[in-house]
VOTIVEX-289517 format. One record per residue (C-alpha): residue number from 1; residue in one letter; x, y, z. Coordinates in steps of 0.02 Angstrom, whole numbers, plus 50000, padded with zeros to 5 digits. Each point is the difference from the previous one (the first is absolute). Last residue first. Layout:
<nodes>
<node><seq>NUM</seq><type>a</type><u>X</u><v>Y</v><w>Z</w></node>
...
</nodes>
This chain:
<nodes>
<node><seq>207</seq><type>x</type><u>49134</u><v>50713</v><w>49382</w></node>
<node><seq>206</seq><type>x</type><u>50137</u><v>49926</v><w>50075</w></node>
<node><seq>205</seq><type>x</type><u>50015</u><v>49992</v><w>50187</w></node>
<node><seq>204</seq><type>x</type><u>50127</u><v>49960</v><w>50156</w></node>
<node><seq>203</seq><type>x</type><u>50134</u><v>50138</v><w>50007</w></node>
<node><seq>202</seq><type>x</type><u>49907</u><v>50137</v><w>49889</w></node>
<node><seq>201</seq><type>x</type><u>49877</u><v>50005</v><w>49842</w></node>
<node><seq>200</seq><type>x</type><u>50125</u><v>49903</v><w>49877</w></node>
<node><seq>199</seq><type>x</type><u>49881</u><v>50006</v><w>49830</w></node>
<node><seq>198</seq><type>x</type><u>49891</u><v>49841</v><w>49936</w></node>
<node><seq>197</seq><type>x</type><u>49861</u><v>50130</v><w>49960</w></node>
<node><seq>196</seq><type>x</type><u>49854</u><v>49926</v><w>50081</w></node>
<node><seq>195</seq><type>x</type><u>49997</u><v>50114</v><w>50148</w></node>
<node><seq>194</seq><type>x</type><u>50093</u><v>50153</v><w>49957</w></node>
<node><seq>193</seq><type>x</type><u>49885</u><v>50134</v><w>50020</w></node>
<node><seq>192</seq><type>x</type><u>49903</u><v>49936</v><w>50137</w></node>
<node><seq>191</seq><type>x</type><u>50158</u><v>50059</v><w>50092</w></node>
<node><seq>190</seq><type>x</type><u>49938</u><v>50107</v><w>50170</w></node>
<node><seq>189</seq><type>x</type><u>50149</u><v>49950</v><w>50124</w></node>
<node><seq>188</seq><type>x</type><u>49894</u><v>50118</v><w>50137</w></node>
<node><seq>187</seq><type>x</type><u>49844</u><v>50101</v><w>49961</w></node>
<node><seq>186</seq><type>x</type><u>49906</u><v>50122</v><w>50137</w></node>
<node><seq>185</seq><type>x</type><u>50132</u><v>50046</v><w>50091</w></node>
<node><seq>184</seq><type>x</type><u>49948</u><v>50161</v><w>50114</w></node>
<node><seq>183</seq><type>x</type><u>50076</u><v>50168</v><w>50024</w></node>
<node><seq>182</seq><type>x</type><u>49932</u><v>50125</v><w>50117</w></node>
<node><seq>181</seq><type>x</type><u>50088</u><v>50183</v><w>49972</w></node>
<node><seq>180</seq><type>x</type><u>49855</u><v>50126</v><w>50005</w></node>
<node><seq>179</seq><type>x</type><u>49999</u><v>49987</v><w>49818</w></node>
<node><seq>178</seq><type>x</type><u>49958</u><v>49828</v><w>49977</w></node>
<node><seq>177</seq><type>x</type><u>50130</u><v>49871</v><w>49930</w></node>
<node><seq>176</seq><type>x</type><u>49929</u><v>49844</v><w>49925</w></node>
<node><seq>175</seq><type>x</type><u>50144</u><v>49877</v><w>49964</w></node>
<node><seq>174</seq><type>x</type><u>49996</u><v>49861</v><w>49865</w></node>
<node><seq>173</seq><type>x</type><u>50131</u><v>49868</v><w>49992</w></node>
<node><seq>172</seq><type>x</type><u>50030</u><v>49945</v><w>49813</w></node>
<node><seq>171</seq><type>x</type><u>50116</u><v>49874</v><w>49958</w></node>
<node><seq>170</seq><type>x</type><u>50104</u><v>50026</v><w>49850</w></node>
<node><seq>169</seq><type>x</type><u>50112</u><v>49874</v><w>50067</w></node>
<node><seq>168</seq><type>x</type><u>49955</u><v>49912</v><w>50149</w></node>
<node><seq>167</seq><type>x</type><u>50001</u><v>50096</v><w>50155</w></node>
<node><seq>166</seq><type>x</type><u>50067</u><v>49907</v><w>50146</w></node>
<node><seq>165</seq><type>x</type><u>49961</u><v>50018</v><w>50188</w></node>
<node><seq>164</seq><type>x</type><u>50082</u><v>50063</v><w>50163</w></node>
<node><seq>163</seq><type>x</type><u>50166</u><v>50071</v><w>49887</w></node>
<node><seq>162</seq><type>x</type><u>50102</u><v>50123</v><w>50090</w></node>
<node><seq>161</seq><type>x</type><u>49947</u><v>49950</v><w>50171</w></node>
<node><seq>160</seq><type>x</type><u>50071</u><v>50117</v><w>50104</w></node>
<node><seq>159</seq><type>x</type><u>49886</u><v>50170</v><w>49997</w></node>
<node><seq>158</seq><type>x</type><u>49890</u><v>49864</v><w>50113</w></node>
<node><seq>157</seq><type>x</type><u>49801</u><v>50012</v><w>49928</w></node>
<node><seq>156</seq><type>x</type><u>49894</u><v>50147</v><w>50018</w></node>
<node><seq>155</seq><type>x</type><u>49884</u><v>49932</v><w>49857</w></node>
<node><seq>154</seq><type>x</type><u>50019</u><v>50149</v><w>49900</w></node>
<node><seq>153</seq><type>x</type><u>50199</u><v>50030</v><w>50036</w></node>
<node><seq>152</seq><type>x</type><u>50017</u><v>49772</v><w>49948</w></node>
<node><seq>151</seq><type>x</type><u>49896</u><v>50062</v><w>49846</w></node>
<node><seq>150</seq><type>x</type><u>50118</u><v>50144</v><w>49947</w></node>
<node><seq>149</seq><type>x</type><u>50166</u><v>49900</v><w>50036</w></node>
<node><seq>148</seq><type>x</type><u>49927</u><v>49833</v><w>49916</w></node>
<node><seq>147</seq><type>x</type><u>49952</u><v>50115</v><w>49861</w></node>
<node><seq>146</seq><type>x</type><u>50157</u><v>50068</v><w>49979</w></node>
<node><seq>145</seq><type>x</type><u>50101</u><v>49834</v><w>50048</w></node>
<node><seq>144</seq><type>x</type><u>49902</u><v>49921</v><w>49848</w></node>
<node><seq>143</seq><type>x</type><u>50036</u><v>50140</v><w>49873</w></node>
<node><seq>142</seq><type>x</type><u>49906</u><v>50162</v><w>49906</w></node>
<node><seq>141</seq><type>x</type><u>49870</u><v>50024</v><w>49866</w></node>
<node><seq>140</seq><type>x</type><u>49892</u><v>50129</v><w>50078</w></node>
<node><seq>139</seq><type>x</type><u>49821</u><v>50015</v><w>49934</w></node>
<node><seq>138</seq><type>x</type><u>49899</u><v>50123</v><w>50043</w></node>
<node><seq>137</seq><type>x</type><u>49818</u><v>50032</v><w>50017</w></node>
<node><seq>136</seq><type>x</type><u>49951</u><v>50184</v><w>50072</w></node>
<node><seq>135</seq><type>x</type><u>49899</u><v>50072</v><w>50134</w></node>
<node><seq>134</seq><type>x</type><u>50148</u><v>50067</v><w>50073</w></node>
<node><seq>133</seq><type>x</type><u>50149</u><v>49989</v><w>49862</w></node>
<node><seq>132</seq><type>x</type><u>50161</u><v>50111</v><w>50043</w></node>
<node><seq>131</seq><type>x</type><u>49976</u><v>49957</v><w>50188</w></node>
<node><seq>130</seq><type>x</type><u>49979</u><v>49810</v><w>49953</w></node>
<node><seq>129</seq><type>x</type><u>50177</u><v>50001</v><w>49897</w></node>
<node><seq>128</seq><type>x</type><u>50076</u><v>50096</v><w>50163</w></node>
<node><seq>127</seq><type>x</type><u>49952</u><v>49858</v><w>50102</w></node>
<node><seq>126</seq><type>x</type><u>50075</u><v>49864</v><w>49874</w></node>
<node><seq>125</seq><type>x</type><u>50172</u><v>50115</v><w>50012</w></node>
<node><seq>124</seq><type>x</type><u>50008</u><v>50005</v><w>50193</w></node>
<node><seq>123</seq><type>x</type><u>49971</u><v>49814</v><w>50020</w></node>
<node><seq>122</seq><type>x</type><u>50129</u><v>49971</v><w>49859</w></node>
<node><seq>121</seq><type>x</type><u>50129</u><v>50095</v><w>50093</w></node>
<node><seq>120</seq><type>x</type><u>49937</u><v>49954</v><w>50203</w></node>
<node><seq>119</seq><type>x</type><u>50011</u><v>49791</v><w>49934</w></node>
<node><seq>118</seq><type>x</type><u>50186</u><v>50049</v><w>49905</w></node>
<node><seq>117</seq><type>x</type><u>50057</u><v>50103</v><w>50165</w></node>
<node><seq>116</seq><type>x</type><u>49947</u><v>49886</v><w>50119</w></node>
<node><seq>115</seq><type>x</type><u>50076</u><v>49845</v><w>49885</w></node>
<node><seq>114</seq><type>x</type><u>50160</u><v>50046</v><w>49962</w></node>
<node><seq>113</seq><type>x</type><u>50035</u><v>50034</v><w>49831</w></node>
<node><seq>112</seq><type>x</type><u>50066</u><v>49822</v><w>49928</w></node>
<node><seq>111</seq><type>x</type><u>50145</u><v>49989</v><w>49861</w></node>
<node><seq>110</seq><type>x</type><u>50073</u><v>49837</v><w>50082</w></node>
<node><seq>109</seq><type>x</type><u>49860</u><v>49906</v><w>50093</w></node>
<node><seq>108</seq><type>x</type><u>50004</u><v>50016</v><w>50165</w></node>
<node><seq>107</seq><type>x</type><u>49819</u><v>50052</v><w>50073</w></node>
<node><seq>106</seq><type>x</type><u>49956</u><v>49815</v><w>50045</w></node>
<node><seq>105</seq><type>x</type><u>49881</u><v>49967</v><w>49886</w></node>
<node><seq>104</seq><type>x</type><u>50121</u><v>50029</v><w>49857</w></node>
<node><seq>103</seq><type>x</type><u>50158</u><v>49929</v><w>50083</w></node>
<node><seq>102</seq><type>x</type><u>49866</u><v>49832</v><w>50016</w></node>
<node><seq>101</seq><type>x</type><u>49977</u><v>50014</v><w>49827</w></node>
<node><seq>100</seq><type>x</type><u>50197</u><v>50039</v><w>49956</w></node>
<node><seq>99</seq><type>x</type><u>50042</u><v>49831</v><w>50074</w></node>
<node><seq>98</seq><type>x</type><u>49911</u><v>49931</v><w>49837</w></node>
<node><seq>97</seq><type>x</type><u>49897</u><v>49844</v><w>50047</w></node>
<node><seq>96</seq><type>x</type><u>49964</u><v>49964</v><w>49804</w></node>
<node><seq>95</seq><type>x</type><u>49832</u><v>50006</v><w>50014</w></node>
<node><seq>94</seq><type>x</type><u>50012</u><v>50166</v><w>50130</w></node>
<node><seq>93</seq><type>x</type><u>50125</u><v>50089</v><w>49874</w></node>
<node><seq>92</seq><type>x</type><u>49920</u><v>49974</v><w>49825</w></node>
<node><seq>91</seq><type>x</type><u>49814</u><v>50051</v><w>50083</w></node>
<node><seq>90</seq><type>x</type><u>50088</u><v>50153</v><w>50074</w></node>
<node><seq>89</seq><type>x</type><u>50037</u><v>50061</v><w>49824</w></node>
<node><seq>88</seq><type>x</type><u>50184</u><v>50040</v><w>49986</w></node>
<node><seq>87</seq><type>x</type><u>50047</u><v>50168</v><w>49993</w></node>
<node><seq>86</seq><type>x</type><u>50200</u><v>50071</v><w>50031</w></node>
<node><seq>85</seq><type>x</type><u>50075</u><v>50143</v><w>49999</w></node>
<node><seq>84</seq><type>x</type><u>49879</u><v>50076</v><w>50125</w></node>
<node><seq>83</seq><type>x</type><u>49967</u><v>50193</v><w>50002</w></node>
<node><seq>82</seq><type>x</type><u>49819</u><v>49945</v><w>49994</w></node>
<node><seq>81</seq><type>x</type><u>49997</u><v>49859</v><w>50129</w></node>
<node><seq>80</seq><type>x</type><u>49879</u><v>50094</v><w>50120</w></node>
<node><seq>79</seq><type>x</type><u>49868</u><v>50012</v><w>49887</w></node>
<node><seq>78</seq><type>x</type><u>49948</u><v>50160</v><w>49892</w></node>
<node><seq>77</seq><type>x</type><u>49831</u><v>50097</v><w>50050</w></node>
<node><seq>76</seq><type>x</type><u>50098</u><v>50139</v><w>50054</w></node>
<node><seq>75</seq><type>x</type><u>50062</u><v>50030</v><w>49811</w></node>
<node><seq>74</seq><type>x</type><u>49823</u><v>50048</v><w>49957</w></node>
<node><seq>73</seq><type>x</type><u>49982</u><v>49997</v><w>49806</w></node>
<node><seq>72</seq><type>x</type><u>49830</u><v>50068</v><w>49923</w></node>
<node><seq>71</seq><type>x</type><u>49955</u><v>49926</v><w>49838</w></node>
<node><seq>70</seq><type>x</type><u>49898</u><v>50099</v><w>49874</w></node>
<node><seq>69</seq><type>x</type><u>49794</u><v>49996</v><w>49990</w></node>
<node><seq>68</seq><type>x</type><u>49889</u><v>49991</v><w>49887</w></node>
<node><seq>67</seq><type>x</type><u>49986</u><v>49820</v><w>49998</w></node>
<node><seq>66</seq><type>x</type><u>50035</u><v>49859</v><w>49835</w></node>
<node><seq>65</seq><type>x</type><u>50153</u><v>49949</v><w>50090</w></node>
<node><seq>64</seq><type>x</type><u>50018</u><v>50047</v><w>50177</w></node>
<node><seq>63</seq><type>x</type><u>49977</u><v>49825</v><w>50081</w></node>
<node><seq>62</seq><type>x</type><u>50090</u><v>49930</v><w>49863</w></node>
<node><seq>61</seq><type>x</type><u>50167</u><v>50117</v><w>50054</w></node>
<node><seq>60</seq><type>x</type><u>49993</u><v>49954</v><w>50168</w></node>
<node><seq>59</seq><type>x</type><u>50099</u><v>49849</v><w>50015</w></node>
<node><seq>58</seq><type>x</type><u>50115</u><v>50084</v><w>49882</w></node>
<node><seq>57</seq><type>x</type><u>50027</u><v>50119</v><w>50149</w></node>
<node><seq>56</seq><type>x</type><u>49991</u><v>49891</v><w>50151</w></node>
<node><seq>55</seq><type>x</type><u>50161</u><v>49897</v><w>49909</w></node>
<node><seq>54</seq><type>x</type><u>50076</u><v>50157</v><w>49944</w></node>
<node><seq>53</seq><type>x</type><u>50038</u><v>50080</v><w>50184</w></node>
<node><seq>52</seq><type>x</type><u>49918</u><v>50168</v><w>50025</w></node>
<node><seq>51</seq><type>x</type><u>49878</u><v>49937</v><w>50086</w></node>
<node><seq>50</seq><type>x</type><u>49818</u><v>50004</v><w>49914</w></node>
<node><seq>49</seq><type>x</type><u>49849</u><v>50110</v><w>49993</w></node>
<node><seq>48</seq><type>x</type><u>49831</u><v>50006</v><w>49918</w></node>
<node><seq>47</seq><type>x</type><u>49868</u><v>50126</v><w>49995</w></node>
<node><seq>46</seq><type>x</type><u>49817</u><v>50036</v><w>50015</w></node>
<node><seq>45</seq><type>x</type><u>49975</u><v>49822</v><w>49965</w></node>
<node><seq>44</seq><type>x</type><u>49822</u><v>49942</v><w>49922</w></node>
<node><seq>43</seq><type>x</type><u>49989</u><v>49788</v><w>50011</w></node>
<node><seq>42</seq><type>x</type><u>49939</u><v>49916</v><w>49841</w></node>
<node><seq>41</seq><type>x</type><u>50197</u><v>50006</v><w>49946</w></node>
<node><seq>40</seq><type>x</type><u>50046</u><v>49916</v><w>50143</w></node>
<node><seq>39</seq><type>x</type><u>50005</u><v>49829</v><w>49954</w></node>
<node><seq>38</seq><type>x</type><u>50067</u><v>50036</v><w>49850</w></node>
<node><seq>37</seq><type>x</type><u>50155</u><v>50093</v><w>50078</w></node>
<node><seq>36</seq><type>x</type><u>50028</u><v>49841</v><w>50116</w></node>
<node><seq>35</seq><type>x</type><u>50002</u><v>49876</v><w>49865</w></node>
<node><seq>34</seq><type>x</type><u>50126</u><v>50134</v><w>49904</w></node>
<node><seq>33</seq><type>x</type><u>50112</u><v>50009</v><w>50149</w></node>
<node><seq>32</seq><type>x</type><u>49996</u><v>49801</v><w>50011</w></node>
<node><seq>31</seq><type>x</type><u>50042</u><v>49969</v><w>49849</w></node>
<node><seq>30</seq><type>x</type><u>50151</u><v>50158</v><w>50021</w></node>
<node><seq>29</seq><type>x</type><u>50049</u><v>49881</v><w>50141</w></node>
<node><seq>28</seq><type>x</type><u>50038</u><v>49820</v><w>49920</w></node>
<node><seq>27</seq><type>x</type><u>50082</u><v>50092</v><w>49865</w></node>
<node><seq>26</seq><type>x</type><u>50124</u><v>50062</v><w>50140</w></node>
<node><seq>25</seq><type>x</type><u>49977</u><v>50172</v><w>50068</w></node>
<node><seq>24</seq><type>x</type><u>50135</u><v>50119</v><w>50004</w></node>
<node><seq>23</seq><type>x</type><u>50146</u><v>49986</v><w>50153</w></node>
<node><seq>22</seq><type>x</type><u>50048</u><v>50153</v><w>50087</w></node>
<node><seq>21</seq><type>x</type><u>50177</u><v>49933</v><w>50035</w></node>
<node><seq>20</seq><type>x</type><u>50087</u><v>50150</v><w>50095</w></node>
<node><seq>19</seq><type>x</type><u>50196</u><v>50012</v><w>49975</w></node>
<node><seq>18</seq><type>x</type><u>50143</u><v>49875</v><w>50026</w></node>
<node><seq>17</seq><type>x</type><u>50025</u><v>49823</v><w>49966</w></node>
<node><seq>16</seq><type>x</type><u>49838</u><v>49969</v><w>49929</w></node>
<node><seq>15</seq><type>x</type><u>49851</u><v>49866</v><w>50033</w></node>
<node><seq>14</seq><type>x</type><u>49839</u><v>49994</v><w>49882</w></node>
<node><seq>13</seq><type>x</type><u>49881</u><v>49890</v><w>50020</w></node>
<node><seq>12</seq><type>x</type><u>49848</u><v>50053</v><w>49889</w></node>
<node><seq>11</seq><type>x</type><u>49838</u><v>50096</v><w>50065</w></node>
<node><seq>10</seq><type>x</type><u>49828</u><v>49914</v><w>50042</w></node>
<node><seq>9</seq><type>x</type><u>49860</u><v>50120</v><w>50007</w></node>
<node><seq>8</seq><type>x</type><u>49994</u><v>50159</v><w>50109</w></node>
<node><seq>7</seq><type>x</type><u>49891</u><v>49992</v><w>50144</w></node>
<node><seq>6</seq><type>x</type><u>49833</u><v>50116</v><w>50023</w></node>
<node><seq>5</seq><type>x</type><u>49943</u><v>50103</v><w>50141</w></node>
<node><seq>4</seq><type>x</type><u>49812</u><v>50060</v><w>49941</w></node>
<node><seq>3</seq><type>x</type><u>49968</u><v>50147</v><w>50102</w></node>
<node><seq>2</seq><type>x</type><u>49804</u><v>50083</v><w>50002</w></node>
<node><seq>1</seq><type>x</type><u>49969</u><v>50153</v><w>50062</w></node>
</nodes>
């Protein structure tokens, strides 16, 4: 079957005092949702999935819209800050040389699952999504450390390093996932999509 691992778009900063922040998309990120929906409407998807937090699910909405299909929420594909009170896009905390970035990398960040149990969670839950759907295409709208986590257990990297490279948002990483259990990348940071559009793409890029 065939995986497409896809990032949410760009979410608002939203910090609380207490209770989970689940931040929604910022304007900047439902143009890039609907860049990434027409880009894929030429493709056929057997079904689409996000995480159950809101910023993977609007991001998915445009890739459902005008399919038969409903979408399927995974709460195993959520990232390791998802009982955080607090989201600020990682962009806003590097620039701005944010202690909390290097808290983030490190593992410390307030409102962080720990990182064997997030990496063998989401691991667990993309695995199950290619069980339901052999000989399928599927798209899962998920998170950076998710698809760092699932990547880094393809390539047999170190369970330690939370975030070896960065997905840019709604970034498409493509996974082909046989039956007898060999998985293979075949796209990385795919975002054609937005080239030309003027819109944030990740740390270093506009479109």
């Amino acid at each position: 079957m065939e995986l497409l691992l896809i990032r949410h778009g760009l979410p608002i900063r939203r910090e609380l005092v207490e209770g989970i922040a689940d931040p929604e998309l910022a304007p900047d990120g439902h143009a890039q949702a609907e860049l990434l929906g027409a880009y894929l409407a030429g493709e056929h998807l057997d079904a689409v999935y996000a995480s159950s937090l809101r910023r993977a699910q609007q991001t998915a909405e445009p890739v459902v819209a005008g399919r038969d299909l409903e979408l399927r929420i995974e709460p195993d594909v959520a990232e390791f800050d998802k009982d955080s009170p607090e989201y600020v896009p990682v962009e806003e905390l590097k620039a701005n040389n944010d202690p909390r970035w290097q808290a983030m990398l490190d593992g410390n960040m307030e409102g962080m699952e720990d990182h064997d149990v997030f990496a063998a969670r989401s691991i667990a839950g993309v695995e199950r999504i290619i069980d339901t759907h052999r000989g399928h295409r599927v798209a899962v709208v998920c998170h950076g450390g998710v698809i760092n986590a699932y990547l880094s257990h393809i390539l047999d990297l170190e369970s330690g390093q939370r975030g070896f490279f960065y997905p840019n948002y709604t970034s498409i990483h493509r996974v082909a996932a046989a039956s007898t259990g060999e998985r293979s990348v075949v796209t990385v940071n795919e975002t054609s999509h937005l080239r030309g559009s003027g819109l944030p793409m990740g740390l270093f890029q506009k479109g």
